[in-house]
ZATI-995628 format. One record per atom (N, C-alpha, C, CB): residue in one letter; residue number from 0; x negated, y negated, z negated. Coordinates in Angstrom, 3 decimals. Atoms other than C-alpha are relative to their C-alpha. Glycine has a CB too. Example, Ala and Ser with C-alpha at 12.3 -4.5 7.8 and 13.67 -1.06 7.14 Angstrom:
<nodes>
@residu=A, num=0, X=-0.890, Y=1.190, Z=0.000
@residu=A, num=0, X=-12.300, Y=4.500, Z=-7.800
@residu=A, num=0, X=-0.900, Y=-1.200, Z=0.000
@residu=A, num=0, X=0.992, Y=-0.027, Z=-1.246
@residu=S, num=1, X=0.820, Y=1.190, Z=0.060
@residu=S, num=1, X=-13.670, Y=1.060, Z=-7.140
@residu=S, num=1, X=0.770, Y=-1.090, Z=-0.730
@residu=S, num=1, X=-0.414, Y=-0.462, Z=1.415
</nodes>
This chain:
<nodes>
@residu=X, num=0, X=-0.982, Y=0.919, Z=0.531
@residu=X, num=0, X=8.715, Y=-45.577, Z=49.023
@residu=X, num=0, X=0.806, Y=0.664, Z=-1.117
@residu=X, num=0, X=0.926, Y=-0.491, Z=1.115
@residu=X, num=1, X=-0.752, Y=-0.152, Z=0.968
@residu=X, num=1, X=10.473, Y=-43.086, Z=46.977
@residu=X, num=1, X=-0.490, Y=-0.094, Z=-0.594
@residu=X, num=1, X=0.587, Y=0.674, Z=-0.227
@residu=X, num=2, X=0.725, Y=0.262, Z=0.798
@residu=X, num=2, X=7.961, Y=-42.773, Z=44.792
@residu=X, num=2, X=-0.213, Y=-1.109, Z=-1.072
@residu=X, num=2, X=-0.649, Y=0.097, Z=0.564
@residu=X, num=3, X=0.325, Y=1.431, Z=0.324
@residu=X, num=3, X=7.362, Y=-46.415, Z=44.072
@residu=X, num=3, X=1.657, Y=-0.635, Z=-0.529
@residu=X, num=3, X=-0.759, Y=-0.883, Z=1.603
@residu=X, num=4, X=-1.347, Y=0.402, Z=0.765
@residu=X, num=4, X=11.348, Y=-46.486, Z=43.301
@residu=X, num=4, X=-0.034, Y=0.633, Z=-1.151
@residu=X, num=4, X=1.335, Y=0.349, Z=0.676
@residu=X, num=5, X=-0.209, Y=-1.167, Z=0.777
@residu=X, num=5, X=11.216, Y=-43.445, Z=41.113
@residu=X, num=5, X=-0.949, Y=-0.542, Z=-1.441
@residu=X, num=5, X=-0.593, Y=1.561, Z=0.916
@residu=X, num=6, X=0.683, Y=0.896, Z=1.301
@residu=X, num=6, X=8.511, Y=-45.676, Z=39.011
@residu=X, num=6, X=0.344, Y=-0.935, Z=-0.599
@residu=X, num=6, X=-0.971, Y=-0.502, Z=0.137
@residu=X, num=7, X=-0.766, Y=1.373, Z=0.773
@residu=X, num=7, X=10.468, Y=-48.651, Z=38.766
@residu=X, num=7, X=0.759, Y=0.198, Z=-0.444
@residu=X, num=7, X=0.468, Y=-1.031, Z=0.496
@residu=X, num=8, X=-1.217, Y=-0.705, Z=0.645
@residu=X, num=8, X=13.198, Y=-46.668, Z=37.652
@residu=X, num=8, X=-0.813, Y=0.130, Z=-1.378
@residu=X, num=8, X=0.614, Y=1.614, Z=0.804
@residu=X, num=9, X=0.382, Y=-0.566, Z=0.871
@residu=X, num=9, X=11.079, Y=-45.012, Z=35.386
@residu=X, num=9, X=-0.515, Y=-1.403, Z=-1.076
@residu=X, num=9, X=-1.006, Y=1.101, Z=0.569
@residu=X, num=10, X=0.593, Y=1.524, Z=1.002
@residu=X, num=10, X=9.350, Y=-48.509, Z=33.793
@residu=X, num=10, X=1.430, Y=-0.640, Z=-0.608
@residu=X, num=10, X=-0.943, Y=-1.564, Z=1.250
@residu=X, num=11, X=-1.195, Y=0.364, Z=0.036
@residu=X, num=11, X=12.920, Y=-49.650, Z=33.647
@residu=X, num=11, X=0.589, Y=0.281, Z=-1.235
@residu=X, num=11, X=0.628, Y=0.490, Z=0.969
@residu=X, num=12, X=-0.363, Y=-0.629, Z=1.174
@residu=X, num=12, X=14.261, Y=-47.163, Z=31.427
@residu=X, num=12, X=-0.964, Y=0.201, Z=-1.109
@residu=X, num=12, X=0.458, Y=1.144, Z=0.329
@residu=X, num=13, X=1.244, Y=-0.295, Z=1.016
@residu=X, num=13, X=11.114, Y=-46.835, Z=29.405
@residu=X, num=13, X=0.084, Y=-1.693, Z=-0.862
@residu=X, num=13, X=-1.903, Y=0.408, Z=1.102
@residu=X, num=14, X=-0.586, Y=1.201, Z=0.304
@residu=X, num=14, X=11.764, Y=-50.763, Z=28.666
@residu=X, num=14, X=1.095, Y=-0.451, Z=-0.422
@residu=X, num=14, X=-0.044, Y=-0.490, Z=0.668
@residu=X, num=15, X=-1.109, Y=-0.137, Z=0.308
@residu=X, num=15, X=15.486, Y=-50.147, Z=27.911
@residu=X, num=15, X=-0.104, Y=-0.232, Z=-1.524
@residu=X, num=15, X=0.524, Y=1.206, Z=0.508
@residu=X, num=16, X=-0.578, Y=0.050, Z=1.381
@residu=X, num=16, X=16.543, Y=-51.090, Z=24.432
@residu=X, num=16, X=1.175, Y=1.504, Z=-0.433
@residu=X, num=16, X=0.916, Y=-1.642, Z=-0.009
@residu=X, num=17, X=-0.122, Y=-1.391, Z=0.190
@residu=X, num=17, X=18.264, Y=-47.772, Z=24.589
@residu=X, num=17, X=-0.476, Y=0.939, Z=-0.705
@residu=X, num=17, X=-0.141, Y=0.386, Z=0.727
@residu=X, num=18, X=1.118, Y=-1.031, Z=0.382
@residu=X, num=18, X=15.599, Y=-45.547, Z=24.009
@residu=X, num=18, X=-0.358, Y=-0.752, Z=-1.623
@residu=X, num=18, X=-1.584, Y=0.014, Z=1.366
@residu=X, num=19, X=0.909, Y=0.469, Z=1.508
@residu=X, num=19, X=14.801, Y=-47.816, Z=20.627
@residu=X, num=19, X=0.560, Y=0.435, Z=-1.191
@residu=X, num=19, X=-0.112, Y=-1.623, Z=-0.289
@residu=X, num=20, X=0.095, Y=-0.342, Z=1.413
@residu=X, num=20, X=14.385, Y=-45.958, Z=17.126
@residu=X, num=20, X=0.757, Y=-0.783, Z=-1.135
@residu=X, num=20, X=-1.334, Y=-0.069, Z=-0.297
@residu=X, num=21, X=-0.387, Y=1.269, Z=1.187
@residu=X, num=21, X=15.398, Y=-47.094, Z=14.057
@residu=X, num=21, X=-1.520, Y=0.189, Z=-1.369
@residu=X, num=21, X=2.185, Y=0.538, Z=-1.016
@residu=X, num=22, X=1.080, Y=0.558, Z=0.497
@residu=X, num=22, X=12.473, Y=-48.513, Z=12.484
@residu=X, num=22, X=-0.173, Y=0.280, Z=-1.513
@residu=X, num=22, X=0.053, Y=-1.370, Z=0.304
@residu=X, num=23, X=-0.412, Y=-0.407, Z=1.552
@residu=X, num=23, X=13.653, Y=-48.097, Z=8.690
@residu=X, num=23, X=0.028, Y=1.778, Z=0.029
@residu=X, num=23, X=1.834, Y=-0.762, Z=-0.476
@residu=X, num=24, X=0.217, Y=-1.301, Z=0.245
@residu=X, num=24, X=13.836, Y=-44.217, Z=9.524
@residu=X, num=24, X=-1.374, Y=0.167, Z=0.213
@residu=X, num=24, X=0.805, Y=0.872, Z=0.765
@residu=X, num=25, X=0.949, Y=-0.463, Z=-0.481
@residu=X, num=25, X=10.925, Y=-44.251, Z=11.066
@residu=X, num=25, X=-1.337, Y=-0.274, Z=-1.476
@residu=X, num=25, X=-0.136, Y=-0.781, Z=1.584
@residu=X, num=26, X=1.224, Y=0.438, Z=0.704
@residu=X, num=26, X=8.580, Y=-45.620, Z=8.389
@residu=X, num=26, X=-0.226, Y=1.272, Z=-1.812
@residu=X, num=26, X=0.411, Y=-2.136, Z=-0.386
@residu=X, num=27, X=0.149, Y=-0.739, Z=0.386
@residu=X, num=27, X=10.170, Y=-42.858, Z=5.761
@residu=X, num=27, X=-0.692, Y=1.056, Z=0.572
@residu=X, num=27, X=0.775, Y=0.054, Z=-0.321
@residu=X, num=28, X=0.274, Y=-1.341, Z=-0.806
@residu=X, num=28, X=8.787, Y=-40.312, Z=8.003
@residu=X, num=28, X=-1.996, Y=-0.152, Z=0.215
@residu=X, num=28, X=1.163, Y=-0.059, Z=1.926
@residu=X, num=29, X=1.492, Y=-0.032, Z=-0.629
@residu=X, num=29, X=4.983, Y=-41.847, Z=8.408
@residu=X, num=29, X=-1.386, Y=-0.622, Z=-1.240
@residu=X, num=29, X=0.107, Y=-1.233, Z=1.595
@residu=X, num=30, X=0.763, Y=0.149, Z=0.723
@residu=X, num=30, X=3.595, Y=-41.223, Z=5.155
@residu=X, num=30, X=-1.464, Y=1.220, Z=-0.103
@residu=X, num=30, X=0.882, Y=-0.172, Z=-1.024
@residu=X, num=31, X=1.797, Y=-0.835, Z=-0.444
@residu=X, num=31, X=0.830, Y=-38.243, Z=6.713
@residu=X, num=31, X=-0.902, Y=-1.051, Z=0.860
@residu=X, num=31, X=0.158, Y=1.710, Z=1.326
@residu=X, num=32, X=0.614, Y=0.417, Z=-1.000
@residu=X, num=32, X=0.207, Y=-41.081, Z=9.315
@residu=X, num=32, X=-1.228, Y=-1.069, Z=-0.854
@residu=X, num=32, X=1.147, Y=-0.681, Z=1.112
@residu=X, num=33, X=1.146, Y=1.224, Z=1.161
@residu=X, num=33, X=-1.486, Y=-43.686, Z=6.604
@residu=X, num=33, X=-1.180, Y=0.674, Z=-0.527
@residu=X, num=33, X=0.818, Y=-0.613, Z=-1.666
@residu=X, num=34, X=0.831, Y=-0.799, Z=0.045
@residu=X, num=34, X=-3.578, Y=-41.207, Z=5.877
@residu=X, num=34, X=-1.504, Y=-0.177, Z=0.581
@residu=X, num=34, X=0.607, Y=0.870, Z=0.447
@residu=X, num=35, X=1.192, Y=0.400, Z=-0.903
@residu=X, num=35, X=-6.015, Y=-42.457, Z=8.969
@residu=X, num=35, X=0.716, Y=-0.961, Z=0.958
@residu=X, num=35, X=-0.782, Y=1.334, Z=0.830
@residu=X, num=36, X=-0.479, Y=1.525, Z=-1.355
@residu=X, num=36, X=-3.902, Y=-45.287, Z=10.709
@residu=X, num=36, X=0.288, Y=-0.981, Z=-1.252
@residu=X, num=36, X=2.004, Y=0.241, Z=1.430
@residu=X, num=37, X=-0.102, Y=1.221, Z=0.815
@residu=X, num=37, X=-3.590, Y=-47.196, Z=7.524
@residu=X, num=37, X=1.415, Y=0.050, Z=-1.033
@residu=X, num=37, X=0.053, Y=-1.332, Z=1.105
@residu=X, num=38, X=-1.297, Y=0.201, Z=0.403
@residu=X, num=38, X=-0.272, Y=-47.953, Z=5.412
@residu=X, num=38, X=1.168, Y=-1.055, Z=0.652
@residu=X, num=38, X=-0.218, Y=-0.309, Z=-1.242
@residu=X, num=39, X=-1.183, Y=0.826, Z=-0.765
@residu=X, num=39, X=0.835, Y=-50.834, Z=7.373
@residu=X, num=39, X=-0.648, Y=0.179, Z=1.971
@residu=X, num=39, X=-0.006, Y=-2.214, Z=-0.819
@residu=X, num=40, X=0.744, Y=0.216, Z=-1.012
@residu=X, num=40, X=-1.209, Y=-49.422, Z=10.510
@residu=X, num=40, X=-0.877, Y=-0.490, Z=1.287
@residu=X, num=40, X=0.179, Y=0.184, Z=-0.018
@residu=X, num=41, X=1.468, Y=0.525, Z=0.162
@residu=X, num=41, X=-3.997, Y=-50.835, Z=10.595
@residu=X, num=41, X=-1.231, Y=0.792, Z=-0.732
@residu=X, num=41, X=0.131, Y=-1.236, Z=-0.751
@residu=X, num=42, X=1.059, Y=-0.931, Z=0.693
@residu=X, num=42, X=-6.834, Y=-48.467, Z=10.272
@residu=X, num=42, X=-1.540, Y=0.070, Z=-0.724
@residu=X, num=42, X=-0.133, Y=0.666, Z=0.791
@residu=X, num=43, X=1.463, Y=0.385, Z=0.548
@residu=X, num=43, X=-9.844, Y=-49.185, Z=8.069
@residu=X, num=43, X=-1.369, Y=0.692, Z=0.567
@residu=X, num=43, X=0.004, Y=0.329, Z=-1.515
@residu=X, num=44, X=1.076, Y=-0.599, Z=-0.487
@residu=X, num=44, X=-11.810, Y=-46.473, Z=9.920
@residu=X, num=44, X=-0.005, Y=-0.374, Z=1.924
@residu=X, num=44, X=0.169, Y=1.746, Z=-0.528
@residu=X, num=45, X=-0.478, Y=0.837, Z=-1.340
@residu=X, num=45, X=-12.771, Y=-47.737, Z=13.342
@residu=X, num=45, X=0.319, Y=1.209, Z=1.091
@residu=X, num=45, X=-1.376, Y=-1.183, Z=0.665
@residu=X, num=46, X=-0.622, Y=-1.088, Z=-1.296
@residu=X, num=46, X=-11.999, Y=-43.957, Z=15.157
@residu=X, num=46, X=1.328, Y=0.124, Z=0.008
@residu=X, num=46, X=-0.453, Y=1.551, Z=-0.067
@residu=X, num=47, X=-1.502, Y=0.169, Z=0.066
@residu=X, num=47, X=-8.597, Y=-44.175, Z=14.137
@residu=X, num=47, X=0.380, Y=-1.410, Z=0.550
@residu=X, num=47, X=0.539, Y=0.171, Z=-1.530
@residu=X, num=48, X=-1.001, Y=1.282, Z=-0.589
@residu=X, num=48, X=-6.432, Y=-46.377, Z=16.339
@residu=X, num=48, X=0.744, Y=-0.817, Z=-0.676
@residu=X, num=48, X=0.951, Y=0.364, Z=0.778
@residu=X, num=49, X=-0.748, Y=0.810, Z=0.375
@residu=X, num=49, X=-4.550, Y=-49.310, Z=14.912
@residu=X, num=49, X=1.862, Y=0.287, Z=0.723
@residu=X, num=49, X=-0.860, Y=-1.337, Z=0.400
@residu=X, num=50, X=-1.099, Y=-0.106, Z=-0.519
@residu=X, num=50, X=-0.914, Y=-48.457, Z=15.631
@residu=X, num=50, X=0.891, Y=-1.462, Z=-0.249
@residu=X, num=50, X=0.570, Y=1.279, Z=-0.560
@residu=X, num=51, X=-0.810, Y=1.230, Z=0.544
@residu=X, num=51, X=0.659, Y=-51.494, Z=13.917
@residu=X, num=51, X=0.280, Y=-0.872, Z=1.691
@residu=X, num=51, X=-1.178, Y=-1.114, Z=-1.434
@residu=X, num=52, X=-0.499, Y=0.581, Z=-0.957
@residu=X, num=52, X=2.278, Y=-53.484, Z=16.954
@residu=X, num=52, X=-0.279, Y=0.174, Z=1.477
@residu=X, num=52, X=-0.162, Y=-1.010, Z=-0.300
@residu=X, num=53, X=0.025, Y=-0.745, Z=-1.302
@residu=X, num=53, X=1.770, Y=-51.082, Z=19.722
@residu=X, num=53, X=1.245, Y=0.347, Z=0.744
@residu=X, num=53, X=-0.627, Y=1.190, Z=-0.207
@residu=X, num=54, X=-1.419, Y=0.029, Z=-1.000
@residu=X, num=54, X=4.667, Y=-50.834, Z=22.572
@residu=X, num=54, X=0.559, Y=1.268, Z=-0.355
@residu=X, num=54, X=-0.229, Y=-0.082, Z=1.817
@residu=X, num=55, X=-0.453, Y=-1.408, Z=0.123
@residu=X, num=55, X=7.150, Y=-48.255, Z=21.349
@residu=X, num=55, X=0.118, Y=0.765, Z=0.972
@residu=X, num=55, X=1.047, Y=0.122, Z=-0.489
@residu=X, num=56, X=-0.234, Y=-1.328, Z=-1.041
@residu=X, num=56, X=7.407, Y=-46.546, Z=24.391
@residu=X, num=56, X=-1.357, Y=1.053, Z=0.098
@residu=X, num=56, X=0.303, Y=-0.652, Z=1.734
@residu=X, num=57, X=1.490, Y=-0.638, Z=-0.471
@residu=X, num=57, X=3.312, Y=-46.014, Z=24.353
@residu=X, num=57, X=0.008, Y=0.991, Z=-1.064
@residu=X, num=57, X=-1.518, Y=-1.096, Z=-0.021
@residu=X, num=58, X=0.044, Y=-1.072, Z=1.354
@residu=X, num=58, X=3.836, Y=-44.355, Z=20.743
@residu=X, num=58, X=0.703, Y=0.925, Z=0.420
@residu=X, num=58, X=0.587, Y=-0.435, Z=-1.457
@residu=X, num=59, X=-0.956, Y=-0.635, Z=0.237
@residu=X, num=59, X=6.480, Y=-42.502, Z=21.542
@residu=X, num=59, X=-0.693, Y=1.319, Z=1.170
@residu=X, num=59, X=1.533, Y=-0.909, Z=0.224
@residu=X, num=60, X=0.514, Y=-0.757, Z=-1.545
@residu=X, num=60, X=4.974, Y=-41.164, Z=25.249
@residu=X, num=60, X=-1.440, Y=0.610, Z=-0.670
@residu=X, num=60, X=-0.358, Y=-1.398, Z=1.692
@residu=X, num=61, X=1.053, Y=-0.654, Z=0.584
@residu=X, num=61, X=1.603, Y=-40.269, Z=23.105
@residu=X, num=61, X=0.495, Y=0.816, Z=-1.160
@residu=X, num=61, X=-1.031, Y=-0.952, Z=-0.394
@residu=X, num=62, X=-0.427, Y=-0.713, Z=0.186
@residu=X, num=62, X=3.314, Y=-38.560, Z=20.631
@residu=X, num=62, X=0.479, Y=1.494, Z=0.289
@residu=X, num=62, X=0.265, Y=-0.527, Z=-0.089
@residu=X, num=63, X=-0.736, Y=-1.305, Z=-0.892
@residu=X, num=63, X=5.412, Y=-36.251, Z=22.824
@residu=X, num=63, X=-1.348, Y=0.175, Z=0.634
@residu=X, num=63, X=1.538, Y=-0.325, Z=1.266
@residu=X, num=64, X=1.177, Y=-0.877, Z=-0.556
@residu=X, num=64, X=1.865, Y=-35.583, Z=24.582
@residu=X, num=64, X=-0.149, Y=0.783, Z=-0.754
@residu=X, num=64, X=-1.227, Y=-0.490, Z=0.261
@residu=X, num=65, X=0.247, Y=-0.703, Z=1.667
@residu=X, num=65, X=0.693, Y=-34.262, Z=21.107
@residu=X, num=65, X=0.716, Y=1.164, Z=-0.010
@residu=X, num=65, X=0.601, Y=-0.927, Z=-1.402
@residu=X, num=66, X=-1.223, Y=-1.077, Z=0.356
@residu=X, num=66, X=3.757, Y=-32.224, Z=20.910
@residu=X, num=66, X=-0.561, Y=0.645, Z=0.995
@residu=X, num=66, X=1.756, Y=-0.329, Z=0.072
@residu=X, num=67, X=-0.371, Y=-1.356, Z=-0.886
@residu=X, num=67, X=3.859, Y=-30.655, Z=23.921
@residu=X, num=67, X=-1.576, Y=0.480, Z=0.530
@residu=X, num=67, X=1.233, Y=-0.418, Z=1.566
@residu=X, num=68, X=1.036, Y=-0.411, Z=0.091
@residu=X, num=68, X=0.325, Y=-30.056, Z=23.999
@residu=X, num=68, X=-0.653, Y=-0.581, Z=1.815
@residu=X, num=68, X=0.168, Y=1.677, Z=-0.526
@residu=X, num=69, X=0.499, Y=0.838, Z=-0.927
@residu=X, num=69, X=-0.444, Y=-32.569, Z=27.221
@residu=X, num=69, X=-1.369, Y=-0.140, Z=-0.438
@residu=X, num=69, X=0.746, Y=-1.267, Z=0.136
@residu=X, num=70, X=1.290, Y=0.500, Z=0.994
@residu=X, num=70, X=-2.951, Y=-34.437, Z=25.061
@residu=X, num=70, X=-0.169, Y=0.770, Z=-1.142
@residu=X, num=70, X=0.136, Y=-1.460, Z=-0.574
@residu=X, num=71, X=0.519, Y=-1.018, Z=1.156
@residu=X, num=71, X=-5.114, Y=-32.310, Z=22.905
@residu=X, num=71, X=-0.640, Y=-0.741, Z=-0.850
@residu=X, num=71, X=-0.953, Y=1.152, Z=0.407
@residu=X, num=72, X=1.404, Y=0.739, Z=1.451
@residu=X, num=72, X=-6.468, Y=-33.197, Z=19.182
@residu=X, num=72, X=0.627, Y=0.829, Z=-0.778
@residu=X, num=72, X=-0.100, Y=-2.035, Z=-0.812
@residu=X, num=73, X=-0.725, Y=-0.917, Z=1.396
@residu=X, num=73, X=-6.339, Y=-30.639, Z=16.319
@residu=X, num=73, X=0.381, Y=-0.549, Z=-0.515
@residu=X, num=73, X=-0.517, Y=0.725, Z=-0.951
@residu=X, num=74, X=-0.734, Y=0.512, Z=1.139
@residu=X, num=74, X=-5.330, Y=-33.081, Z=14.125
@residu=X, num=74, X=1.507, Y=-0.353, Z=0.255
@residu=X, num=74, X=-0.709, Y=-1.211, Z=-0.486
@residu=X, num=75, X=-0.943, Y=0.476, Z=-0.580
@residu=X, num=75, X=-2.709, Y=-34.880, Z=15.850
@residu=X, num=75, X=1.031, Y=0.712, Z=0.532
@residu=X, num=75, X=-0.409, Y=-0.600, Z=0.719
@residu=X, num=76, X=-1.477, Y=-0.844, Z=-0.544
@residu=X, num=76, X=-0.748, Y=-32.192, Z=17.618
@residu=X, num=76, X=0.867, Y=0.961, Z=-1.130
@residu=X, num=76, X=-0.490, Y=1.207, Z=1.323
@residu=X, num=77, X=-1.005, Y=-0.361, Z=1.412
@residu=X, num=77, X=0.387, Y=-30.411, Z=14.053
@residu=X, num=77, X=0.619, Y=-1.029, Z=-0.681
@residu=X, num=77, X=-0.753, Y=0.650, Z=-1.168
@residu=X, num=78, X=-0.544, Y=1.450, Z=0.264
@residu=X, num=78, X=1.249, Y=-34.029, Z=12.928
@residu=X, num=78, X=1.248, Y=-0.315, Z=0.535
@residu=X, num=78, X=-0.865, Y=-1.014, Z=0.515
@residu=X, num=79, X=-1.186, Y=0.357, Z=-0.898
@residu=X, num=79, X=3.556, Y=-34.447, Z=16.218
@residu=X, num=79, X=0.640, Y=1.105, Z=0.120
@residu=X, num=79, X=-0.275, Y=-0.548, Z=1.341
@residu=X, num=80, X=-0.614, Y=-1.329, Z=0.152
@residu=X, num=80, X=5.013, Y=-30.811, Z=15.783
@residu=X, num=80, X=1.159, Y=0.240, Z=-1.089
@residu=X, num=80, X=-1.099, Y=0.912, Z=-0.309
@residu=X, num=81, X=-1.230, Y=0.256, Z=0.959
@residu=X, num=81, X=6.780, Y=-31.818, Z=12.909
@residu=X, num=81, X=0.851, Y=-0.820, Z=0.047
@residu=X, num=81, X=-0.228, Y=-0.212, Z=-1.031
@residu=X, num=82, X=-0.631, Y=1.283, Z=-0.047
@residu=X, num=82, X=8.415, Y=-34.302, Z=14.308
@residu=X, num=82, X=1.110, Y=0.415, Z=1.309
@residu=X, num=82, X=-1.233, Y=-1.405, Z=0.301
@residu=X, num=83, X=-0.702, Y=-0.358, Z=-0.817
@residu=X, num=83, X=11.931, Y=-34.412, Z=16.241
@residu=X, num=83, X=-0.137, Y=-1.304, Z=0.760
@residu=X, num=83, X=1.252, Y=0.532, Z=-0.453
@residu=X, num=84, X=0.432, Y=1.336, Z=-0.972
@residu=X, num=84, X=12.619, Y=-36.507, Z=19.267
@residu=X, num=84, X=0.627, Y=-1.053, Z=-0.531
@residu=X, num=84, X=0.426, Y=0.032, Z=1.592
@residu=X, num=85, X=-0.578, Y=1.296, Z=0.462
@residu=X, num=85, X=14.914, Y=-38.475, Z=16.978
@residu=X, num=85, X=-1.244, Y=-0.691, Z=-1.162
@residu=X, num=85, X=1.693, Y=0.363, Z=-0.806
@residu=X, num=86, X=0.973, Y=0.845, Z=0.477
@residu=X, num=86, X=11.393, Y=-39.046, Z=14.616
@residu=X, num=86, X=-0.947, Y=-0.220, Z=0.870
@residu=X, num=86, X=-0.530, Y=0.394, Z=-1.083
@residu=X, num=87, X=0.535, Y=0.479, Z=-1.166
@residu=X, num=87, X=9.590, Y=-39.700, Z=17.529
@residu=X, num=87, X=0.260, Y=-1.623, Z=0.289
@residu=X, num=87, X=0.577, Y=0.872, Z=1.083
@residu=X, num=88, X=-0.605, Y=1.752, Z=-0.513
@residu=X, num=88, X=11.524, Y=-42.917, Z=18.514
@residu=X, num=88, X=0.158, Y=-0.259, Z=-1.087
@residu=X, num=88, X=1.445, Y=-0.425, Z=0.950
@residu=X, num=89, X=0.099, Y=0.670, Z=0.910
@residu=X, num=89, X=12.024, Y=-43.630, Z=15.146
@residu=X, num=89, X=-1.436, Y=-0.420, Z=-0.800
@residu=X, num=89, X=0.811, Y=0.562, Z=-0.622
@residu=X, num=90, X=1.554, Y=0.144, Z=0.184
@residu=X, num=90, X=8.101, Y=-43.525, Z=14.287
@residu=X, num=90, X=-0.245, Y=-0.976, Z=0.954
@residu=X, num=90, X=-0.935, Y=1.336, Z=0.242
@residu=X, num=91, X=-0.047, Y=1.179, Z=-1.080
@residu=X, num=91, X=7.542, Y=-45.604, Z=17.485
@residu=X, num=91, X=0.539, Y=-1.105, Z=-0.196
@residu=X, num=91, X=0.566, Y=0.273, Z=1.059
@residu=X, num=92, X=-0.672, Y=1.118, Z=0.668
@residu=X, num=92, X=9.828, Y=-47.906, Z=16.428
@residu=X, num=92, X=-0.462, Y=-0.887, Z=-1.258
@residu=X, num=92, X=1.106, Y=0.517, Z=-0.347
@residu=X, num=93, X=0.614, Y=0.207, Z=1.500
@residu=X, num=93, X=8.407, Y=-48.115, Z=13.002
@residu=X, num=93, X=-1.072, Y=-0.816, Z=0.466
@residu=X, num=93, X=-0.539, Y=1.428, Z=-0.941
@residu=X, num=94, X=1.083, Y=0.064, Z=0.137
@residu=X, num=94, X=5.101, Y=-48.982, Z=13.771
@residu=X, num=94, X=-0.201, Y=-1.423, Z=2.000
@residu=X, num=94, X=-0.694, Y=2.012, Z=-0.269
@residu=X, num=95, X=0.204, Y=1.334, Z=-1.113
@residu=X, num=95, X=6.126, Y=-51.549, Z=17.189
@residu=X, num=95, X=0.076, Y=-1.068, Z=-0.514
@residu=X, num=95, X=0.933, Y=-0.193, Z=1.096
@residu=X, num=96, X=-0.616, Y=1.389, Z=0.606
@residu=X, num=96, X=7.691, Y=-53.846, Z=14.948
@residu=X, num=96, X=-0.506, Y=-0.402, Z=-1.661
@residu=X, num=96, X=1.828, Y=0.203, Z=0.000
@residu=X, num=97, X=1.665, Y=1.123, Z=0.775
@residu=X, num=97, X=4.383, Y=-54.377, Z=12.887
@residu=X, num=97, X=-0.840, Y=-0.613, Z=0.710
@residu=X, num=97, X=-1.234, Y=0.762, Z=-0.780
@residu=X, num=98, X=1.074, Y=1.022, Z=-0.335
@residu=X, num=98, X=2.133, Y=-57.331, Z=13.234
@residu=X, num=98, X=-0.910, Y=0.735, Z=0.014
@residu=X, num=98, X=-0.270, Y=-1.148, Z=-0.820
</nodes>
């Protein structure tokens, strides 16, 4: 049972308008990302993911993998290395609140 609280907690706050970026910072910051997710991300190559209107929390939680070296990809984890946790949520942000 705790468990199963400790998740709804966790979905909770992960859903919080709190945690949300500011979208206008975020989009100065994600001109390496167009590179292979597109300019308005949407990626013309089909191994690159489409980020454009993905749940900021999922960007933000794949990101910080990247960073902290959870999820491995040479490319991607020097990408998310340069990035603080305030461009983190602001990248996330950026890229939820595209079609």
């Amino acid at each position: 049972m705790k468990k199963f609280t400790l998740a709804i907690a966790a979905t909770v706050m992960m859903a919080s308008p709190v945690f949300a970026g500011d979208a206008a910072a975020g989009k100065a910051k994600t001109g390496m990302c167009a590179a292979c997710h597109g300019a308005a991300g949407i990626s013309a190559v089909p191994m690159y993911p489409n980020l454009a209107g993905q749940k900021e929390a999922y960007i933000a939680k794949q990101l910080r993998d990247f960073k902290s070296g959870k999820r491995k990809d040479p490319v991607m984890a020097p990408m998310a290395m340069a990035l603080s946790d305030e461009d983190v949520a602001n990248v996330a942000a950026y890229y939820a609140s595209l079609k």
